[in-house]
MARGU-512213 format. One line per field, with one value per residue (C-alpha): residue in one letter; x, y, z. Coordinates in pm, 1 decimal. Example, Ala and Ser with C-alpha at 12.3 -4.5 7.8 and 13.67 -1.06 7.14 Angstrom:
! MARGU-512213
rest: A,S
X: 1230.0,1367.0
Y: -450.0,-106.0
Z: 780.0,714.0
//
This chain:
! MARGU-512213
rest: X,X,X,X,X,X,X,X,X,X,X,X,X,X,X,X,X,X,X,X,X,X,X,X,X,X,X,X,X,X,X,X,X,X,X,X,X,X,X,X,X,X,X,X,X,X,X,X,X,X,X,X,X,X,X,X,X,X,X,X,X,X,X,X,X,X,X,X,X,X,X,X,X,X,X,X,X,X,X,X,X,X,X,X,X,X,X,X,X,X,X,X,X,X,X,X,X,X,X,X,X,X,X,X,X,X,X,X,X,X,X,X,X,X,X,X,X,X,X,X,X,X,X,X,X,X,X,X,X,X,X,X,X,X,X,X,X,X,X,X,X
X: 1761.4,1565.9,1239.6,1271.6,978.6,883.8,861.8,686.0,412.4,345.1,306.6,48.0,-231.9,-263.3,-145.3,-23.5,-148.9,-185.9,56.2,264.3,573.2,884.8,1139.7,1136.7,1523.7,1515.0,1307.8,1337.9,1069.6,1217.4,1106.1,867.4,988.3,1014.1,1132.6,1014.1,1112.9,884.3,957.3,696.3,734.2,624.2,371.7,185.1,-221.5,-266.3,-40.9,-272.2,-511.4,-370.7,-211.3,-159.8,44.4,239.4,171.7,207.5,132.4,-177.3,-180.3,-436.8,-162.9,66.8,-103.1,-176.8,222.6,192.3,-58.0,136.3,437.7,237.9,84.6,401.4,533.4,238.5,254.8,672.8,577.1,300.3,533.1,253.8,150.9,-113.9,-440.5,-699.2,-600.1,-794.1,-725.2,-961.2,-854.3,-644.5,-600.6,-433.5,-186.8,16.9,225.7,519.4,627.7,525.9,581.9,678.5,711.5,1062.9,1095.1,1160.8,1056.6,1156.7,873.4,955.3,660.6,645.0,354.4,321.2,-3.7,-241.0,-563.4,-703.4,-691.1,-607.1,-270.3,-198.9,109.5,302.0,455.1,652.2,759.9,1094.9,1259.8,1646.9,1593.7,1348.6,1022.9,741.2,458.2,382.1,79.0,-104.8,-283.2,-514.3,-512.5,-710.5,-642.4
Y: 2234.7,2034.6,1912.0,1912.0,2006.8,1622.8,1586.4,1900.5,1758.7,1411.2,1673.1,1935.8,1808.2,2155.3,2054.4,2247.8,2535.1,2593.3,2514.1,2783.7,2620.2,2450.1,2367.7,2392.6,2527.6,2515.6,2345.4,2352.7,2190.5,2253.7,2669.0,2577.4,2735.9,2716.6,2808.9,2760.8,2890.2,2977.9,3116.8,3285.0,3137.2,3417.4,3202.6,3155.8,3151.1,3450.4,3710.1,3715.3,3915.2,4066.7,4295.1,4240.1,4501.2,4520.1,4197.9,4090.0,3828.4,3919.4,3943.9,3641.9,3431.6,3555.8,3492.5,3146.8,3102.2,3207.0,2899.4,2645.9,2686.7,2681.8,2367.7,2152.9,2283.7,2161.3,1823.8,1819.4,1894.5,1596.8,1390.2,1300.9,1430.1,1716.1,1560.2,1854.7,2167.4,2485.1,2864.3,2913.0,3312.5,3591.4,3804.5,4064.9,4116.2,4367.2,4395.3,4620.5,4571.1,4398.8,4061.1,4008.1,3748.6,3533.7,3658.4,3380.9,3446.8,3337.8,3241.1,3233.8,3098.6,3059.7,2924.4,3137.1,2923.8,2588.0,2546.6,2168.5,2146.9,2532.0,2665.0,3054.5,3096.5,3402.6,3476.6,3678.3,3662.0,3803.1,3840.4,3891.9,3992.1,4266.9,4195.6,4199.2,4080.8,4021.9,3799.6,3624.5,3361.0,3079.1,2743.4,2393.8,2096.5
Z: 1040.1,1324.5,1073.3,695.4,490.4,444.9,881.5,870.6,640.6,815.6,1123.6,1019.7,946.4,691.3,332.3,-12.3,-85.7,297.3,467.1,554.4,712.7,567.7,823.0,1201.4,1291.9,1670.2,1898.2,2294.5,2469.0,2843.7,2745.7,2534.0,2222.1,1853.4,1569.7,1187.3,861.2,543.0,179.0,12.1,-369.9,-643.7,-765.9,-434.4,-511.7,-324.6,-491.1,-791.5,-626.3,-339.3,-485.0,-865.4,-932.5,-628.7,-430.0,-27.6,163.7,360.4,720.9,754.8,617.2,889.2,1116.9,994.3,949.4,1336.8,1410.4,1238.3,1398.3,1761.8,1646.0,1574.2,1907.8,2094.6,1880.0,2006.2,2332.5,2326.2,2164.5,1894.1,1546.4,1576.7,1513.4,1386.3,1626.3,1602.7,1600.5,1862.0,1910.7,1806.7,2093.8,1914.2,1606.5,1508.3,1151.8,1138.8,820.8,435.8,331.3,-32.4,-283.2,-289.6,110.5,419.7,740.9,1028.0,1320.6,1683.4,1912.1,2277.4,2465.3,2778.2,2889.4,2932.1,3025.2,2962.1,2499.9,2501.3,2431.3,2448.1,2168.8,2118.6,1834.0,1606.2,1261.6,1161.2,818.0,831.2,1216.8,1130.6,1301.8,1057.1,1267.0,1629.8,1751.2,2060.5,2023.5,2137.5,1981.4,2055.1,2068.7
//
């Protein structure tokens, strides 16, 4: 582990009940890459209504998942803790597969471009190396 759950925090500026990383577990600025990890706990607020009798995570929280991890890269890559940044798009996102309660994933981000505060991510969540969801996507700084 690179970033235990307390670095994480004083990173994000996103805090419990959303914050939807635990550890970072690889980080390589030169290509601009990381990876985070995340367990979904059973008694995570949003399993009580979606789905009560057989619950997943929903995609939105995914995708969030996907955001975080993007922003501590860009905060590495900075070299400072993320003030506010912004999910400014989702260019597209795909889900392969169902997240359940007591599963880790695994998210791998990349960014593949700049342009002045905005930072195009992509990203794609992984549990036991099966790819669950894929996405692209623009944050702000």
């Amino acid at each position: 582990m690179l970033l235990s759950k307390d670095e994480v925090a004083k990173i994000l500026p996103q805090k419990f009940p959303f914050r939807f990383i635990n550890t970072v577990e690889n980080l390589d600025k030169e290509n601009k890459e990381i990876v985070c990890e995340y367990y979904f706990d059973e008694e995570s607020y949003f399993f009580e209504g979606h789905f009560p009798d057989k619950p997943i995570v929903p995609g939105v929280i995914l995708v969030e998942s996907m955001a975080q991890s993007g922003l501590i890269l860009i905060s590495k890559i900075l070299d400072e803790n993320t003030k506010v940044g912004y999910l400014a798009k989702i260019t597209s996102s795909t889900f392969f597969n169902p997240v359940f309660p007591k599963n880790e994933i695994t998210i791998k981000s990349k960014i593949i471009d700049q342009f002045g505060g905005f930072y195009t991510i992509l990203s794609t969540v992984y549990i036991s190396g099966r790819k669950i969801a894929k996405s692209k996507l623009v944050l702000s700084l």
